[in-house]
C-alpha positions in Angstrom: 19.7 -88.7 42.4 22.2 -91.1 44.0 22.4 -93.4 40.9 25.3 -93.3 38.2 25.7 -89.9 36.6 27.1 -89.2 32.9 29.6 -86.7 33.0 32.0 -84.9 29.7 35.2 -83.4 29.6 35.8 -80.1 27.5 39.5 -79.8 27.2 41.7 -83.0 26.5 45.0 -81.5 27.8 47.3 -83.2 30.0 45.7 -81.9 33.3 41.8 -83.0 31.6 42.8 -86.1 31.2 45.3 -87.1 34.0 43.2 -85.1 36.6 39.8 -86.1 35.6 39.0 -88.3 32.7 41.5 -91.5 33.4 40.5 -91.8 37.4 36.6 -91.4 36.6 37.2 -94.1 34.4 39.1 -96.5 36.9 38.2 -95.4 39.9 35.1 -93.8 40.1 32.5 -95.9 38.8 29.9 -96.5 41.3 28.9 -93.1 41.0 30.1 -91.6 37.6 30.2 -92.2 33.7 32.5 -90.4 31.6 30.1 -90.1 28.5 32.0 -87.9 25.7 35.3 -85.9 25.4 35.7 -82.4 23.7 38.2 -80.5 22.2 38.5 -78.0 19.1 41.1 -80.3 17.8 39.6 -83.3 16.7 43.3 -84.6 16.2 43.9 -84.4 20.1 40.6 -86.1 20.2 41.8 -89.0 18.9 45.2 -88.6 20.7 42.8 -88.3 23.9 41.2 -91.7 23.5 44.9 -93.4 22.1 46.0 -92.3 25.6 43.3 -93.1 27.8 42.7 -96.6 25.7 39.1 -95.6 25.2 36.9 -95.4 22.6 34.7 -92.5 23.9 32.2 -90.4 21.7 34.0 -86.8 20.5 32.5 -83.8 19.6 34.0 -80.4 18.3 31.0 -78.9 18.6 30.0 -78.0 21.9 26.6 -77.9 21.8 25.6 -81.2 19.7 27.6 -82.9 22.5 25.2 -81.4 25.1 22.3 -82.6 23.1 23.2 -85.9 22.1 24.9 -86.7 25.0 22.5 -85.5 27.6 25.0 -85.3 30.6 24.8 -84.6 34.2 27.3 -82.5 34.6 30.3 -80.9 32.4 34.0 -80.7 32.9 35.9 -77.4 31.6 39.8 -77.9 31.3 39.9 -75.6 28.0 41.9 -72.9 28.0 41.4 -70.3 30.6 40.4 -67.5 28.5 37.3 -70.1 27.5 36.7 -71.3 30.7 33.6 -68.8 31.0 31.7 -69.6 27.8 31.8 -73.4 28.1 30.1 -72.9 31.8 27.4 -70.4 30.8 26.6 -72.9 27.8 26.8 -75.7 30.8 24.6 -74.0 33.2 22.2 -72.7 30.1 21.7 -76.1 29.5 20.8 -77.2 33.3 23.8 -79.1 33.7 26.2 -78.8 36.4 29.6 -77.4 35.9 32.7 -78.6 36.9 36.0 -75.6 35.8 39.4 -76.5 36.7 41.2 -73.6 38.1 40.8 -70.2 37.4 37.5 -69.7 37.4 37.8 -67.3 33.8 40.3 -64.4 33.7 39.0 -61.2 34.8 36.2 -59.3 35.7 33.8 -59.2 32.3 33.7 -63.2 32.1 33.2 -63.5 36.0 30.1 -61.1 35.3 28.7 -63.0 32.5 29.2 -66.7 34.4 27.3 -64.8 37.5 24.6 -63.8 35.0 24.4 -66.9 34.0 24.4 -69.0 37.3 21.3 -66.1 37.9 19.0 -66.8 34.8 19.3 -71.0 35.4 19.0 -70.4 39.4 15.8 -72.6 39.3 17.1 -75.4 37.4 18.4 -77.7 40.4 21.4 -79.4 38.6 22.8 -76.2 36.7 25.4 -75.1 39.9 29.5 -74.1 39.4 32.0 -75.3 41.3 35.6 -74.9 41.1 38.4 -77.2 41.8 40.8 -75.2 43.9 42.6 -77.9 45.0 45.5 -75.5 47.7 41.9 -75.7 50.0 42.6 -79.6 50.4 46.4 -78.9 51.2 46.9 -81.0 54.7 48.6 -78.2 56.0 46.0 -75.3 54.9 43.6 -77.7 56.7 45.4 -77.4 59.6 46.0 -73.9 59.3 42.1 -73.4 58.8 41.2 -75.6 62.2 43.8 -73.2 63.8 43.1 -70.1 63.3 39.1 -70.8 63.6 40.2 -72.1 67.1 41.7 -68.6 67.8 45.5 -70.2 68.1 46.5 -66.9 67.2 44.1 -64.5 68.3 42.4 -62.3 65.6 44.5 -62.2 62.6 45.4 -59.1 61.6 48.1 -59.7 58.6 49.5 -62.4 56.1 52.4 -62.3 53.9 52.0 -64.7 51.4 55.6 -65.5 48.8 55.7 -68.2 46.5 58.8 -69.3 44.6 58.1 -71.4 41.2 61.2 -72.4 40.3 63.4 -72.8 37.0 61.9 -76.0 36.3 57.9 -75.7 37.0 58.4 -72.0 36.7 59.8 -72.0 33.2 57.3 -73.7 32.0 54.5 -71.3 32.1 56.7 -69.6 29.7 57.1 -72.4 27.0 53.0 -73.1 26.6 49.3 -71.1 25.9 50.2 -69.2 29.2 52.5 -66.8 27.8 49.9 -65.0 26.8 47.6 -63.1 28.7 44.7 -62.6 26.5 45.0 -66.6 26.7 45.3 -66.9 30.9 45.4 -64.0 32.6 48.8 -64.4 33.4 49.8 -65.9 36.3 48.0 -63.9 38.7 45.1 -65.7 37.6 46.4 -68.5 36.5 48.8 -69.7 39.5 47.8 -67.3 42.4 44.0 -67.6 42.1 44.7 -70.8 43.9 46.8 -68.5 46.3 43.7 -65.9 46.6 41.0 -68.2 46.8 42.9 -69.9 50.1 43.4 -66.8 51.6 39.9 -65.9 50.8 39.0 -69.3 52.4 41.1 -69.0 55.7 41.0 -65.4 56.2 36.5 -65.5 55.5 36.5 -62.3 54.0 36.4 -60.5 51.1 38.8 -58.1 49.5 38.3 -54.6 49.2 40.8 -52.2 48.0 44.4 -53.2 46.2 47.7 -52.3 44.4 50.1 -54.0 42.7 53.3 -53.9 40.8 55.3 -56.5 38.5 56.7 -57.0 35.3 58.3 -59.6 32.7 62.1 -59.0 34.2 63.8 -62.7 33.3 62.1 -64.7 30.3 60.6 -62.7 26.8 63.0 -60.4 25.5 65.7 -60.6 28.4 67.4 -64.2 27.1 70.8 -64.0 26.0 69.4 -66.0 22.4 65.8 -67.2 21.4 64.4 -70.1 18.8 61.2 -70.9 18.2 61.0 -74.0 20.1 63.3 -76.4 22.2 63.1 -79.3 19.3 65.6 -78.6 16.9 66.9 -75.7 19.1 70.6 -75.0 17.9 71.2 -73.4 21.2 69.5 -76.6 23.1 73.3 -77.8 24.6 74.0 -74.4 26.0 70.5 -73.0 27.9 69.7 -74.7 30.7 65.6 -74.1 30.0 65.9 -76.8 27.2 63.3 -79.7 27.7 62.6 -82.7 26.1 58.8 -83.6 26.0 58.2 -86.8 24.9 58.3 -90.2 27.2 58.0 -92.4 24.5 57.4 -92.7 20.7 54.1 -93.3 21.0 53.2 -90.5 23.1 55.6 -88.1 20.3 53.3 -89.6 17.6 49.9 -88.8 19.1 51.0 -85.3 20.0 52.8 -84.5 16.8 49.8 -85.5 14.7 47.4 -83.3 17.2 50.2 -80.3 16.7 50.0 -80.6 13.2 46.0 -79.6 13.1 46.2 -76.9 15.0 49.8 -75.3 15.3 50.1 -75.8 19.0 53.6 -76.5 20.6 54.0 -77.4 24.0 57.6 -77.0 24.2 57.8 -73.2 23.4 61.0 -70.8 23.8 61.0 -69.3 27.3 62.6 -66.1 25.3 60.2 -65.6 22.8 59.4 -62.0 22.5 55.4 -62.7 22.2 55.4 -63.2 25.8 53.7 -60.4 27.8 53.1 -61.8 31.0 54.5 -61.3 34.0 57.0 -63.3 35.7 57.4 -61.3 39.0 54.5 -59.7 40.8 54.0 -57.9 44.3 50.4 -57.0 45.2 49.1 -55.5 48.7 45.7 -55.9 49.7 43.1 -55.6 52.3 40.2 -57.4 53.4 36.7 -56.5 54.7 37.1 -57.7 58.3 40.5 -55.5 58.1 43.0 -58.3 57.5 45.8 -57.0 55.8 47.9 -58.8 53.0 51.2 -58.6 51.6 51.1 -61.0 48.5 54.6 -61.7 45.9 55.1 -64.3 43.3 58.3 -64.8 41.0 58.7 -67.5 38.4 62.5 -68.1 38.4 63.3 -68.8 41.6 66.4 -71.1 42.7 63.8 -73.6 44.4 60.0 -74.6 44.4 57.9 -73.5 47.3 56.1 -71.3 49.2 56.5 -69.4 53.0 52.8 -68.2 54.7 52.6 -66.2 57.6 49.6 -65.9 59.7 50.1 -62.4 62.3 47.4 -62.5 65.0 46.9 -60.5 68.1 48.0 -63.5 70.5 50.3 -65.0 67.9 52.1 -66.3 64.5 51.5 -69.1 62.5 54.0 -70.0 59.6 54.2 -72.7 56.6 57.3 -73.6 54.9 56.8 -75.4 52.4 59.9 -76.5 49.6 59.0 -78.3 46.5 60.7 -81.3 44.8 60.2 -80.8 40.9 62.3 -82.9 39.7 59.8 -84.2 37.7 59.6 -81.9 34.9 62.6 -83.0 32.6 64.7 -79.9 31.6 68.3 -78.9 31.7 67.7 -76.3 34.9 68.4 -78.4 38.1 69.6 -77.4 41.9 71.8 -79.5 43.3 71.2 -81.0 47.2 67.3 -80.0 47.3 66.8 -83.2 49.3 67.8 -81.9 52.7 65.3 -78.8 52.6 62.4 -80.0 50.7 59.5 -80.7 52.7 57.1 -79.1 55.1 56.7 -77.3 58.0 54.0 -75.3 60.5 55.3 -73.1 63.1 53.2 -71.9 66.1 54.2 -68.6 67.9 51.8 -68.5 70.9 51.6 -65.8 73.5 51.1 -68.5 76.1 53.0 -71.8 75.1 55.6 -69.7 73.6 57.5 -71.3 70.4 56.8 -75.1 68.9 56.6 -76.8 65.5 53.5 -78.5 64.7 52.8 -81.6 62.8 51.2 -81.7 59.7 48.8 -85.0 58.5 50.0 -86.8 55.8 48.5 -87.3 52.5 49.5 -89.2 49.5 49.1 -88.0 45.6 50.3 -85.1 43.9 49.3 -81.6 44.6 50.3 -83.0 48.3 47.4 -85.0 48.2 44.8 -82.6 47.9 43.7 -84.2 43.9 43.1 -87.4 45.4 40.6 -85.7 47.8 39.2 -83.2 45.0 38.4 -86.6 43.5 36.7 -87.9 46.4 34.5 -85.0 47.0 33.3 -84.2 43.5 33.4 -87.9 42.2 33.1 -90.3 45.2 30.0 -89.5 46.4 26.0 -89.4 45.2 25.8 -86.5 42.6 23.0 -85.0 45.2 25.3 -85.0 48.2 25.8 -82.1 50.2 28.8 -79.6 48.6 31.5 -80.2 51.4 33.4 -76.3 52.7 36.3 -77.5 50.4 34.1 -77.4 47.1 34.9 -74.3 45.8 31.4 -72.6 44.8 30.8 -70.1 41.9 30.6 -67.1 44.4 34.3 -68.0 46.2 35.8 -68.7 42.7 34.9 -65.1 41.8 36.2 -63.6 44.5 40.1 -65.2 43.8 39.5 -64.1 40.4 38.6 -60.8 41.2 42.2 -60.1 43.2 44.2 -61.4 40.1 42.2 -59.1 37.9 42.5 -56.5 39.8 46.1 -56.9 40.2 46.4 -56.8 36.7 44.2 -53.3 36.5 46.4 -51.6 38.5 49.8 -53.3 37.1 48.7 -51.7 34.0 48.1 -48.5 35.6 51.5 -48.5 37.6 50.4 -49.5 41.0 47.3 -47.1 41.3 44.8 -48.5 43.9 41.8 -50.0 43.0 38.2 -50.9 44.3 38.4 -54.8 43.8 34.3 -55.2 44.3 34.3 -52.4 41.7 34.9 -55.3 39.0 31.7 -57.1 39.5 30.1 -54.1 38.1 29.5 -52.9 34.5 31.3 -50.2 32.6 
């Protein structure tokens, strides 16, 4: 099984093809083919191959691709909300399946992918994996070896805050995300990668949970509204306008893929249709007893996250502040550059107080999608899953806490059994 597999992409947006389908095709080759693209749009298709300067075979329908195509293994970048019926159809059809994150978006879909995984259990290749890529963070890696070591003692607490900012942020406001029948919202879109770590370092599962959130900045709160930022009348005066396009060539490939299916990318960050949340506190606890105090807000004046790690013989802490200047809007914060960066204090009971040093990585994510790369793509199809490699089981579980969460948002903060939601009814 070491030879050359064929692998396909479902989903040809920008994270499909910049995560996964141009590296297979220049860097991976000793052990991978990419075979076929899919998408709905057979507009973006075409953008799809004008971008990655390919002539692949694309399919709309999902299924003739599987047949035709015969490939080892499937890649789901679709949208999140159809994350769980192109991995069932993957699995049904032996093949091995590959979802960016989340897993799915609540509870229902992470049954059906589970009953899935069950009825193809004896077909060797048809096995889900998710590509959490926080797990491959330098610094979680370093948290993991330390609190396995005991540096702290037993944990008995984390506090977990993450800050996106008005740049990165924002722009789960202008696309698909908005929505939540579409993602979840972002308590399983952005914090299942935050749940699934904290699954992984804490090695526990969670039990019982309540949250409480609500859309207090973007939707209906703007001071004035359009439908998108090109052409916006109001684009000199909000500080949320963005311009999308690079280059003209890029404009043309994604205007004629917008035309076919109505899709913008560059969506007002006031529009009344969205209904998700862009602030969110939820308090949980774990099996083993661990205790965890969890918030997230999407308009924060800077990018980053702070972790704390309470153990009986100590405190571990990462401090972690983003640079996103990257994303091309009118929001900025001046004089970032002294802050941004990272950092891992150690509180120990016996060495007292010391900051610790962090490995480096290179490429973005903070290197972790170079080695998502390397583990699912660099090696023989047949070689063992390494502890990174999110399987089905663990992807669940990080789904679970965001569905959850958004159960008991709905029912204004009552607690709820988060095992409760693997079950039918």
């Amino acid at each position: 099984m070491g030879a050359r597999k064929r692998y396909v992409l479902a989903g040809t947006g920008g994270r499909g093809l910049g995560m996964f389908a141009a590296p297979l095709l220049k860097d991976f080759t000793e052990f991978c083919e990419l075979a076929a693209l899919f998408d709905a749009n057979p507009d973006r298709l075409k953008a799809a191959n004008g971008l990655l300067g390919t002539n692949l075979p694309v399919y709309t329908d999902y299924a003739q691709m599987l047949k035709e195509i015969e490939p080892d293994a499937a890649i789901v970048t679709t949208r999140d909300s159809t994350h769980a019926e192109f991995i069932c159809r993957t699995l049904d059809a032996g093949k091995r399946a590959i979802s960016e994150k989340p897993l799915c978006v609540d509870g229902r879909q992470c049954r059906q992918i589970l009953a899935a995984a069950k009825r193809n259990r004896r077909k060797p290749r048809a096995r889900c994996f998710v590509t959490h890529n926080m797990r491959y963070g330098p610094a979680i890696q370093e948290l993991k070896r330390l609190i396995a070591s005991g540096a702290i003692g037993q944990l008995k607490w984390v506090q977990f805050q993450e800050n996106l900012d008005r740049r990165h942020g924002a722009d789960y406001f202008r696309r698909w995300h908005r929505v939540k029948a579409n993602s979840g919202g972002l308590l399983i879109h952005k914090a299942s990668h935050h749940f699934d770590v904290l699954n992984y370092l804490i090695d526990s599962i969670p039990e019982t949970l309540l949250a409480r959130g609500g859309l207090t900045f973007y939707g209906k709160h703007g001071p004035f509204r359009h439908k998108r930022c090109e052409g916006c009348p109001h684009a000199g005066q909000c500080e949320f306008h963005v311009e999308l396009f690079k280059n003209e060539r890029t404009r043309k490939l994604y205007k004629e893929a917008e035309r076919a299916d109505g899709y913008i990318r560059d969506g007002c960050v006031f529009d009344r249709e969205i209904d998700i949340e862009d602030q969110a506190s939820v308090l949980y606890d774990y099996k083993n007893g661990v205790r965890v105090t969890y918030s997230l807000h999407a308009f924060g004046s800077y990018e980053g996250w702070i972790i704390q790690f309470e153990g009986a013989d100590g405190r571990l802490e990462l401090h972690e502040v983003h640079d996103t200047s990257w994303l091309s809007t009118n929001a900025s914060q001046h004089g970032l550059g002294g802050p941004t960066g990272k950092h891992l204090y150690h509180w120990s009971k016996s060495k007292g107080f010391r900051e610790l040093p962090i490995p480096e990585a290179q490429g973005s994510h903070g290197g972790a999608d170079p080695q998502i790369r390397h583990d699912f793509f660099g090696r023989p199809f047949d070689a063992k899953p390494t502890p990174q490699m999110a399987p089905l089981e663990e992807a669940v579980q990080a789904v679970l806490i965001g569905h959850a969460a958004n159960v008991s948002l709905a029912r204004s903060g009552k607690l709820v059994r988060v095992q409760d939601f693997l079950k039918k009814g």
